[in-house]
GUPAKE-256330 format. One line per field, with one value per residue (C-alpha): x, y, z; residue number from 1. Coordinates in Angstrom, 1 decimal, m for minus. Last residue first. Layout:
N
c1 = c(X/...)
c2 = c(Y/...)
c3 = c(Z/...)
k = c(NUM/...)
//
This chain:
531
c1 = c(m101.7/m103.5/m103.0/m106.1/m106.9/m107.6/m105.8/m108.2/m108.0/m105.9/m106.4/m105.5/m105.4/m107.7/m108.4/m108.4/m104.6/m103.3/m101.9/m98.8/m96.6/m94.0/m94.7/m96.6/m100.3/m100.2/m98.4/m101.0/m100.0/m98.7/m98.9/m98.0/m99.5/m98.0/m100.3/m99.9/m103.1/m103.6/m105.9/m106.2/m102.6/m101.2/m102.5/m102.1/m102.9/m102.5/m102.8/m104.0/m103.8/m105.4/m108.0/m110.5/m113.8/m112.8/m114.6/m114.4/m110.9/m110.7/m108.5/m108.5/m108.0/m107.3/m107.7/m105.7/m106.2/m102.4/m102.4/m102.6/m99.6/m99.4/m102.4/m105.9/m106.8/m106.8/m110.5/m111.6/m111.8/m109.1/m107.4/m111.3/m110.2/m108.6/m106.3/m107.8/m107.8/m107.5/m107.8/m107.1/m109.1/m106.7/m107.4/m104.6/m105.6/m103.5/m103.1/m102.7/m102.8/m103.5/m103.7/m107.0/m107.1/m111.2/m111.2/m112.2/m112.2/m112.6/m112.0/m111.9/m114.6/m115.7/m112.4/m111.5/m115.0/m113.7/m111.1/m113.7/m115.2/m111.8/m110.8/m113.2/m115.8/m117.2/m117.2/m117.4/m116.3/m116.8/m120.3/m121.1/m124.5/m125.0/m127.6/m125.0/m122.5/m125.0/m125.6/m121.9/m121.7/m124.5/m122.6/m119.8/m121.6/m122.9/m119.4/m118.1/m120.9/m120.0/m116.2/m116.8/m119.0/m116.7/m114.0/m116.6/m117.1/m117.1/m117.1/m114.2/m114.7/m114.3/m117.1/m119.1/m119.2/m121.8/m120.6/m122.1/m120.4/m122.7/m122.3/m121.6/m122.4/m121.1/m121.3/m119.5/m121.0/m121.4/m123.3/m124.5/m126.6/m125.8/m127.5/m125.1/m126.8/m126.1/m124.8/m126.2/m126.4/m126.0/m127.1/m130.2/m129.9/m133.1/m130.7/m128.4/m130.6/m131.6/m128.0/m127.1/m130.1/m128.8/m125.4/m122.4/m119.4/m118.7/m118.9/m122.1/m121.2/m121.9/m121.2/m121.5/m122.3/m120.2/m120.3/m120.0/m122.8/m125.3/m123.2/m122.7/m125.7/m124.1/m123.0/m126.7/m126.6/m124.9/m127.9/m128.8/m126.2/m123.8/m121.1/m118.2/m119.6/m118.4/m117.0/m117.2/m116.2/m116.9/m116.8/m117.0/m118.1/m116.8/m113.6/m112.9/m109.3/m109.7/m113.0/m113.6/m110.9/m111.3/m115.3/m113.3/m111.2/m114.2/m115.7/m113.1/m112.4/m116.0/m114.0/m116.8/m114.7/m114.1/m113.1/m112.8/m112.6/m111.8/m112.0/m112.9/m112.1/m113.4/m111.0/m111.2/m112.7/m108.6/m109.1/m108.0/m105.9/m104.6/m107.7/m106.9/m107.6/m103.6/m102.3/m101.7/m98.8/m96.9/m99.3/m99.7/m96.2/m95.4/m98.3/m96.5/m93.0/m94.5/m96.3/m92.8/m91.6/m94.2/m93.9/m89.6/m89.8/m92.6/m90.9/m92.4/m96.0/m98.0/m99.5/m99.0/m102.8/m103.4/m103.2/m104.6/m101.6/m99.1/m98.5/m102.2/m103.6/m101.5/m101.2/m104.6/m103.1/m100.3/m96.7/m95.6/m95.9/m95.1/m94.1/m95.5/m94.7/m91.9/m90.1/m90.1/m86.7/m85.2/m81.1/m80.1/m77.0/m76.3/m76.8/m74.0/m71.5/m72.4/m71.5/m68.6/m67.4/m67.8/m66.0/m63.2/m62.6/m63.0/m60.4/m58.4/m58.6/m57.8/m54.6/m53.6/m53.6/m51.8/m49.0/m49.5/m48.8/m50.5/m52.7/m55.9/m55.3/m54.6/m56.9/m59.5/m58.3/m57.9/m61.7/m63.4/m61.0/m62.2/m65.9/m66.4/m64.4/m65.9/m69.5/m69.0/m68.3/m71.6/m73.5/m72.9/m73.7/m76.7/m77.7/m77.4/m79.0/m82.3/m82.3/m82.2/m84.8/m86.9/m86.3/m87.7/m90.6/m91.2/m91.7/m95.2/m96.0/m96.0/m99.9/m101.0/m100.4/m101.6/m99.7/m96.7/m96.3/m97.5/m94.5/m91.7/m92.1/m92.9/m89.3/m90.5/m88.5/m86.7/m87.9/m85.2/m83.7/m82.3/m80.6/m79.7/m76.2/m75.5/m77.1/m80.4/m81.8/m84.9/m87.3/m88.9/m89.9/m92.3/m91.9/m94.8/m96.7/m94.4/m91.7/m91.7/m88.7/m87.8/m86.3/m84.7/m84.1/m80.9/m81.7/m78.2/m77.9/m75.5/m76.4/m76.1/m77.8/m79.5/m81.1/m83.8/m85.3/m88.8/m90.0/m88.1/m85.4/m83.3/m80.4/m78.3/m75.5/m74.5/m71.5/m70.3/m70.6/m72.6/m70.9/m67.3/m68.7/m69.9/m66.7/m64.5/m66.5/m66.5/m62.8/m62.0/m63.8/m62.2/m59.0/m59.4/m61.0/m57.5/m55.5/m58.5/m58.8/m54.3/m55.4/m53.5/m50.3/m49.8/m46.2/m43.9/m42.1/m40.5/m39.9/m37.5/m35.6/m34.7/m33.1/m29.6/m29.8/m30.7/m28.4/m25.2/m26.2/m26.4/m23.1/m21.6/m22.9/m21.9/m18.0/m17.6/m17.1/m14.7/m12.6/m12.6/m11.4/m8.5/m8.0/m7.4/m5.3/m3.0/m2.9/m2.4/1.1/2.3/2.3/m0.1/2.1/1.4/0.0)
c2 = c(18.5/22.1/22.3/22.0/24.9/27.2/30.7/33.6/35.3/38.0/36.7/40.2/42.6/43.7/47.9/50.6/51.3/49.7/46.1/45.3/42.7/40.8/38.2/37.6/39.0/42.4/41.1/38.7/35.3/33.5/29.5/27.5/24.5/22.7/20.0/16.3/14.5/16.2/18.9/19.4/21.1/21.1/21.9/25.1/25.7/29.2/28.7/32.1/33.2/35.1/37.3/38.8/37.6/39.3/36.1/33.3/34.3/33.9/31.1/31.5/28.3/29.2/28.2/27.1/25.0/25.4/26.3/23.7/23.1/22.5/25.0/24.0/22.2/25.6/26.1/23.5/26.0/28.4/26.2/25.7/26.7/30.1/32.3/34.0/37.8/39.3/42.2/43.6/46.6/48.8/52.7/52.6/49.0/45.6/43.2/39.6/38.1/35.1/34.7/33.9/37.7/37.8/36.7/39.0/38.8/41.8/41.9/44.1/46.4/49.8/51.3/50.5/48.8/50.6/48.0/45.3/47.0/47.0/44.0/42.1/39.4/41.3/39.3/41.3/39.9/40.8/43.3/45.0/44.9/47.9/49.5/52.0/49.5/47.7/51.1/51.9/48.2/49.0/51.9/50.4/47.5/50.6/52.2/49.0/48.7/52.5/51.3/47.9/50.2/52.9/49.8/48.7/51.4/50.0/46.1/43.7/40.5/37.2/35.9/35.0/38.9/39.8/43.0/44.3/41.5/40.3/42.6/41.1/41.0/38.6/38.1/35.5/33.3/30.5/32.2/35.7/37.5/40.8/42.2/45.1/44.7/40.9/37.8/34.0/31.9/28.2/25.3/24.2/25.0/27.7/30.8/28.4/28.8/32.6/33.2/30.7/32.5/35.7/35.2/34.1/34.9/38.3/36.7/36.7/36.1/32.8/31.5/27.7/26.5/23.4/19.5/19.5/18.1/21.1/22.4/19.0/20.6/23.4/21.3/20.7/24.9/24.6/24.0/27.5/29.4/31.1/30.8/29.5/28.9/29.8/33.2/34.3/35.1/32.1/31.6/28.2/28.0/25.7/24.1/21.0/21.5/17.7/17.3/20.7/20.7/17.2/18.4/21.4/19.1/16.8/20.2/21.4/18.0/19.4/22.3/24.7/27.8/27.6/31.3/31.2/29.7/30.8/28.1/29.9/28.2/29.5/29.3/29.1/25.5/24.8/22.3/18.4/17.0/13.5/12.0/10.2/6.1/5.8/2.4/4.2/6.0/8.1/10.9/11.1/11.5/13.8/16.0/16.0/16.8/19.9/21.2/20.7/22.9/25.6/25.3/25.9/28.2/30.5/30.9/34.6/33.6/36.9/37.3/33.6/33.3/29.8/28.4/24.8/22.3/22.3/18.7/17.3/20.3/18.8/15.7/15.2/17.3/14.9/16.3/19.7/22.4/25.8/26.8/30.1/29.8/27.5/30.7/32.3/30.7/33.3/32.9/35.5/36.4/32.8/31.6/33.9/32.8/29.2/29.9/32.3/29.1/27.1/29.0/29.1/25.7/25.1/27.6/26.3/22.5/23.8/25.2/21.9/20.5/23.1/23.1/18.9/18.9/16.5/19.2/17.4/14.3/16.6/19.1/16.6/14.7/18.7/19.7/16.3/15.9/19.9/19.6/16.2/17.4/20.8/19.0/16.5/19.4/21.3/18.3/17.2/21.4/20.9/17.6/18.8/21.8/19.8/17.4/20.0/21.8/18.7/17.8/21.3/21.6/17.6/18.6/20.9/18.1/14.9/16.2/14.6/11.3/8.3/10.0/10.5/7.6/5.5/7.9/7.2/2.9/2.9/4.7/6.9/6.2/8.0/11.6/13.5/16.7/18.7/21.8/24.3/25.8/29.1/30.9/32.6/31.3/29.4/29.9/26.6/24.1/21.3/17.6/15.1/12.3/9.9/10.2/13.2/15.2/18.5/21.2/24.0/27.8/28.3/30.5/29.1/25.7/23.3/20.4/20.6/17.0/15.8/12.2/12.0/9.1/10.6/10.2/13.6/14.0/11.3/12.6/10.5/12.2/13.4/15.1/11.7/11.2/13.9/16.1/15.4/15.2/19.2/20.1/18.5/20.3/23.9/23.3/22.1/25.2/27.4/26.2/26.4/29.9/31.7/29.1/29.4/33.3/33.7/31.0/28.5/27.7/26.6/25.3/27.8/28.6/25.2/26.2/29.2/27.2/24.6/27.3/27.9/23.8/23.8/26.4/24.7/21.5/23.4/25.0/21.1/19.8/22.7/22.5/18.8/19.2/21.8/19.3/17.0/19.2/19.6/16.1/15.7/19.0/17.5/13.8/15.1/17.0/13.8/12.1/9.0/5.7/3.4/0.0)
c3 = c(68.7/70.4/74.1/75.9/78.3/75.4/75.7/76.6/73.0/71.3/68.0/66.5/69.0/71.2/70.7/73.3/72.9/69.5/69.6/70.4/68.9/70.9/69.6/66.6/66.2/65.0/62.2/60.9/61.1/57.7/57.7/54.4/53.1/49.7/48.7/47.2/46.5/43.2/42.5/38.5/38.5/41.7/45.3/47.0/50.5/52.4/56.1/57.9/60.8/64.1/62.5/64.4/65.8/69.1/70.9/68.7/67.3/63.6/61.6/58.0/55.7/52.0/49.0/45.5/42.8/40.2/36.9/34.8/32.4/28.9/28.7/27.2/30.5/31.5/29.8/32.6/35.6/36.4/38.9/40.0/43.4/41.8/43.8/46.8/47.7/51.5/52.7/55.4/56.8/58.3/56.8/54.4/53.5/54.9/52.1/51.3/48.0/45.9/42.4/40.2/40.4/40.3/44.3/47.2/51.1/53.3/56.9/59.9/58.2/57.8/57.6/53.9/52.6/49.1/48.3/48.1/45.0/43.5/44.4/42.6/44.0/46.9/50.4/53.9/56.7/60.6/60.2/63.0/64.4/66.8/64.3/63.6/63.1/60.2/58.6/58.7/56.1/54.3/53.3/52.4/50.3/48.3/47.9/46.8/43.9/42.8/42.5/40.9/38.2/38.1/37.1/34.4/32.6/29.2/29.1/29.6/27.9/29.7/27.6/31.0/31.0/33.6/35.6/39.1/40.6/43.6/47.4/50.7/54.2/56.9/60.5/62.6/64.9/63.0/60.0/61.0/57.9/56.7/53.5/51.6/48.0/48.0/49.9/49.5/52.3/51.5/53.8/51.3/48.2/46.8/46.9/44.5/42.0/42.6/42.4/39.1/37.2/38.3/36.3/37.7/35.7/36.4/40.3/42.4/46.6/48.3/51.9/52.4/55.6/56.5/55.8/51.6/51.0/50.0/47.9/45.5/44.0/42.2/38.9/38.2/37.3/34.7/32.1/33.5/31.9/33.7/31.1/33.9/37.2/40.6/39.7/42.8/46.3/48.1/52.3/53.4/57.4/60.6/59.2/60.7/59.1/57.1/57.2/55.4/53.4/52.1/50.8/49.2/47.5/46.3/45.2/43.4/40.9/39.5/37.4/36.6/36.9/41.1/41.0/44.6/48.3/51.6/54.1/57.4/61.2/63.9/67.1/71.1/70.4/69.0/66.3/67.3/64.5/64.7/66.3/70.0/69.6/69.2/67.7/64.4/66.4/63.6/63.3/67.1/67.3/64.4/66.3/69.6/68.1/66.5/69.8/71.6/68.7/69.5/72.5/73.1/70.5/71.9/75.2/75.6/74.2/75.5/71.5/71.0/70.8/68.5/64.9/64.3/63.8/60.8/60.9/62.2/59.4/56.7/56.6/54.8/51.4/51.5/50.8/51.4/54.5/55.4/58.5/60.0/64.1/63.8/61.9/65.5/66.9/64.2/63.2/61.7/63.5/64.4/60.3/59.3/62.3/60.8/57.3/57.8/60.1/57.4/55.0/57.0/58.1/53.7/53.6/56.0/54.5/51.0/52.9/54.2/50.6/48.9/51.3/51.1/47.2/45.3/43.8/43.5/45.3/47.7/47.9/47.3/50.9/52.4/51.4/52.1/56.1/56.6/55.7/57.7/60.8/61.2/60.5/62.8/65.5/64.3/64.2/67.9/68.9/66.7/68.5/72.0/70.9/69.8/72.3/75.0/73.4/73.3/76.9/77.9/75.7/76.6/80.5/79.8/77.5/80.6/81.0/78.1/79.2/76.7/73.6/75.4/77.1/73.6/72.3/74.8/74.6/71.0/70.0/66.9/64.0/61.0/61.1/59.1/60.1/57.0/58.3/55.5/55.3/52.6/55.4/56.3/59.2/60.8/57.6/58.2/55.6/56.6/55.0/53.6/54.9/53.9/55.6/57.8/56.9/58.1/56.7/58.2/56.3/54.1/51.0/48.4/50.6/50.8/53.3/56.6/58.3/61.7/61.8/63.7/66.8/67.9/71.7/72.8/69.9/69.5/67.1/64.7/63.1/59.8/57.8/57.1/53.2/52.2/55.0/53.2/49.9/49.9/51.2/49.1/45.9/47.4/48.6/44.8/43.5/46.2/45.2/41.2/41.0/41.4/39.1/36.6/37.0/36.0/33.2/33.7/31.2/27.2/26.6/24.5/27.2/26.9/23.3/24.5/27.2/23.9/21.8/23.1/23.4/19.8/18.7/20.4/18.5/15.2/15.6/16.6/13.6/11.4/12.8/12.0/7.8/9.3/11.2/8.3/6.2/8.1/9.0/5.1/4.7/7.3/5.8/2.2/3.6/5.6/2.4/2.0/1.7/m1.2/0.0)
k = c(531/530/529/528/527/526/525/524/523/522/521/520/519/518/517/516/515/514/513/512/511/510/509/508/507/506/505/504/503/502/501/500/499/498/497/496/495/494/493/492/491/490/489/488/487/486/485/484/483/482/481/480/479/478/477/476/475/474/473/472/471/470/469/468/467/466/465/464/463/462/461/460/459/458/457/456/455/454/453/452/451/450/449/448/447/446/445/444/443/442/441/440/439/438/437/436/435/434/433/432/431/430/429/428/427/426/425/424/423/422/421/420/419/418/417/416/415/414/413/412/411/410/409/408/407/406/405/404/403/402/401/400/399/398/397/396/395/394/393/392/391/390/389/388/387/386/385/384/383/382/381/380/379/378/377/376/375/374/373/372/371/370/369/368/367/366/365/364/363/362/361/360/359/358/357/356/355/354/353/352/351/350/349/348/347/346/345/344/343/342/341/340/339/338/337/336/335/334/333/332/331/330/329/328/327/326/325/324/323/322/321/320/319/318/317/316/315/314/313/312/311/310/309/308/307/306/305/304/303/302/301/300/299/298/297/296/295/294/293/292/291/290/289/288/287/286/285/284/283/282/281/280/279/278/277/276/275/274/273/272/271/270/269/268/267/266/265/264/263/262/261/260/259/258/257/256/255/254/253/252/251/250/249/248/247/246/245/244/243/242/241/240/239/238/237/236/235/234/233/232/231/230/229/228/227/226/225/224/223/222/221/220/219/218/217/216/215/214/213/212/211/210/209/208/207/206/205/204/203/202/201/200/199/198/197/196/195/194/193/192/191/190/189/188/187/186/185/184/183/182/181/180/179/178/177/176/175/174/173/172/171/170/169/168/167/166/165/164/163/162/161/160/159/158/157/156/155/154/153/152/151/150/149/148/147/146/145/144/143/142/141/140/139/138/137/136/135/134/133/132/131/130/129/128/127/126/125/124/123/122/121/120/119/118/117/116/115/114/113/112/111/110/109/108/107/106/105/104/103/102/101/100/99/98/97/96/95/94/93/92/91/90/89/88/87/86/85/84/83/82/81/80/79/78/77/76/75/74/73/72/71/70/69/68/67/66/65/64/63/62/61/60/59/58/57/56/55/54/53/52/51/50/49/48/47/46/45/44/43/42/41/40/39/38/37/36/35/34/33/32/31/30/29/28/27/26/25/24/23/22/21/20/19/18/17/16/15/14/13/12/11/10/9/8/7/6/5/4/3/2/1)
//
């Protein structure tokens, strides 16, 4: 082999270097380059990084109490289970499998209490039940239960809502300092939570609870309304009053009925705007048996056309097991008065006549207008006007004969509007929506929704609107208002009701009435306690 000069060697491992030199340039770039395509990566959102922890905290929380944010409570004869669920109004509800549940407006807080009925003990409740007297202890023990549970919740709580928000913190983050403060804000949150609840807190919302579930649960739930007016402990009572009726409803052994009206009461269903819908008057007949309710008072609109082939659908009237109080609606002609004038139990009202029914005393006035077409004629608001004035004058003719009236019944508004002053009471309908109202000159009035659930012609809608009434409760001997119990059914009257109790301002505690007058419901308290 021929022997390469020294000279060809050196320019050879010359070129060979520079052949070398763009590798190594190009290496050296990438590496210069490499920091600047990691920053190429996408990152966060500055809002998601900031919104992350609380949602994860929000989200830990929530599973901690749903898995052991619980605890098991007796509460006098009853054994409950106490629970904070998330909550954007607050309030208390409590479970009474299955009649239904009652909703309390207790506090305002992103917390509510959910207290579930799951058992009554048979030894405490037949004690109960068959001993009365053995109440004026239960307001104590009950209380006692009650705080004792709430302070046991309140620590389970702490632990459930911390241990949910730190686990998800971590499995989240999987870094402990990210983990541990998760847990501090969740602490945090709940204590906002329970600090806001305290300051709002009202012992008084067992007073107007409102109830859901079956329409024949619901008087023995909500019980009959009472004079609290001097009621300093009215907490302690009232929820010793609420235990008592879960009892009695629980006990099918017990020979005592479920719901035992007050005697120092009278009880009113108010009904309206009926429509033709025949479902009413079974409802109306449940009303009555179910609240004992002593008179039915209806402002109108009864029928639909006011023909007289309608008039078979009035019979039912005369069975429904209380007086029935009738004023003319815009849809209710005078061949629907003069027929039900000749029904036995019903007391028709017109042009200002009084008649007492049950110891209260009514006077009313029929729609001036007839438009079963639902039309709206010329005049017609002078009309309700001029027709009020007349039933208001009948009205200062009565208390000048030293027979005041107690209700008066006109079918609109705006007629009733103009018995302001003459009157305690005034009940209207027309609206097909309920509403309360106290007048410039203090007559309340009061206008129901639709028992008919505006008759058959909503049918035509995809859904019905609803059949309400009402349930007033009237001292026997002021023959004022004490409450009211607003009662709404769904569509076409199903067996499921929503009942809520209101009291009239003058009549909560601490109220007082005006010198020389009784308040509202300010009666000599019964010496039965009501269930």
């Amino acid at each position: 082999m021929a022997r390469v000069p020294a000279a060809v060697r050196k320019v050879m491992n010359v070129s060979h270097h520079v052949r070398g030199v763009p590798r190594v340039l190009a290496r050296q770039y990438r590496s210069r380059q490499a920091p600047a395509t990691a920053e190429l990566v996408p990152q966060p959102h500055p809002w998601v990084r900031a919104l992350g922890l609380p949602a994860v905290v929000l989200l830990g929380a929530w599973l901690g109490l749903l898995i052991v944010g619980n605890v098991r409570v007796p509460v006098g004869p009853m054994d409950t289970t106490m629970t904070l669920r998330p909550s954007f109004t607050g309030g208390t509800k409590i479970n009474v499998s299955p009649l239904g549940a009652l909703h309390l407006d207790s506090h305002v807080a992103p917390v509510r209490l959910d207290v579930n009925v799951d058992q009554l003990d048979p030894v405490r409740s037949r004690a109960l039940v068959d001993h009365p007297e053995r109440l004026s202890g239960l307001q104590d023990e009950v209380t006692q239960d009650v705080g004792r549970g709430a302070a046991d919740l309140a620590v389970r709580s702490c632990v459930a809502v911390v241990s949910g928000a730190t686990a998800l913190g971590l499995a989240v983050y999987r870094r402990p300092r990210r983990a541990l403060a998760a847990g501090g804000l969740a602490l945090t949150l709940l204590a906002a939570s329970g600090g806001t609840a305290y300051a709002t807190w009202n012992p008084e919302s067992v007073l107007e609870p409102r109830f859901s579930g079956l329409l024949s649960s619901a008087p023995s739930l909500v019980g009959d309304a009472r004079s609290i007016v001097t009621e300093f402990d009215v907490y302690q009572k009232e929820l010793a009053r609420l235990v008592t009726n879960v009892t009695k409803l629980y006990d099918a052994t017990s020979t005592l009925p479920a719901y035992q009206p007050d005697p120092t009461t009278i009880r009113v269903l108010h009904v309206s705007d009926i429509h033709l819908n025949p479902a009413s008057w079974k409802i109306i007949a449940s009303l009555v048996e179910q609240y004992k309710v002593d008179v039915i008072v209806d402002s109108g609109d009864t029928m639909d056309h006011g023909t007289a082939a309608e008039n078979g659908f009035l019979d039912p009237v005369e069975d429904l097991g209380a007086p029935y109080v009738w004023v003319r609606g815009n849809h209710d002609s005078m061949v629907t008065q003069q027929y039900l004038e000749g029904l036995e139990n019903v007391h028709v009202l017109d042009d200002g006549r009084a008649t007492t029914v049950e110891g209260l005393r009514f006077a009313g006035i029929g729609d001036p207008q007839f438009t079963p077409d639902r039309s709206r004629q010329p005049g017609a608001e002078p009309s309700q006007q001029l027709a009020g004035a007349r039933l208001a004058s009948a009205l200062r003719d009565q208390r000048a004969a030293g027979t005041p009236v107690d209700i008066a019944v006109a079918h609109e508004p705006a007629a009733a509007r103009e018995v302001d002053g003459e009157v305690p009471l005034v009940l209207a309908g027309h609206l097909h929506r309920p509403e309360m109202e106290v007048l410039k000159y203090g007559t309340r009035l009061r206008v129901e929704g639709s028992t008919g659930g505006s008759g058959l012609r909503a049918l035509e809608q995809e859904h019905p609107d609803p059949i309400e009434a009402s349930v007033l409760y009237l001292d026997r001997d002021t023959r004022r208002l004490q409450a009211w119990d607003a009662i709404r059914l769904g569509g076409l009257g199903r067996a499921t009701a929503e009942v809520s109790r209101h009291l009239p301002k003058e009549n909560q505690p601490g109220a007082t009435a005006p010198p020389g007058s009784p308040p509202a419901g300010a009666a000599t308290p019964s010496p039965e306690t009501s269930p």
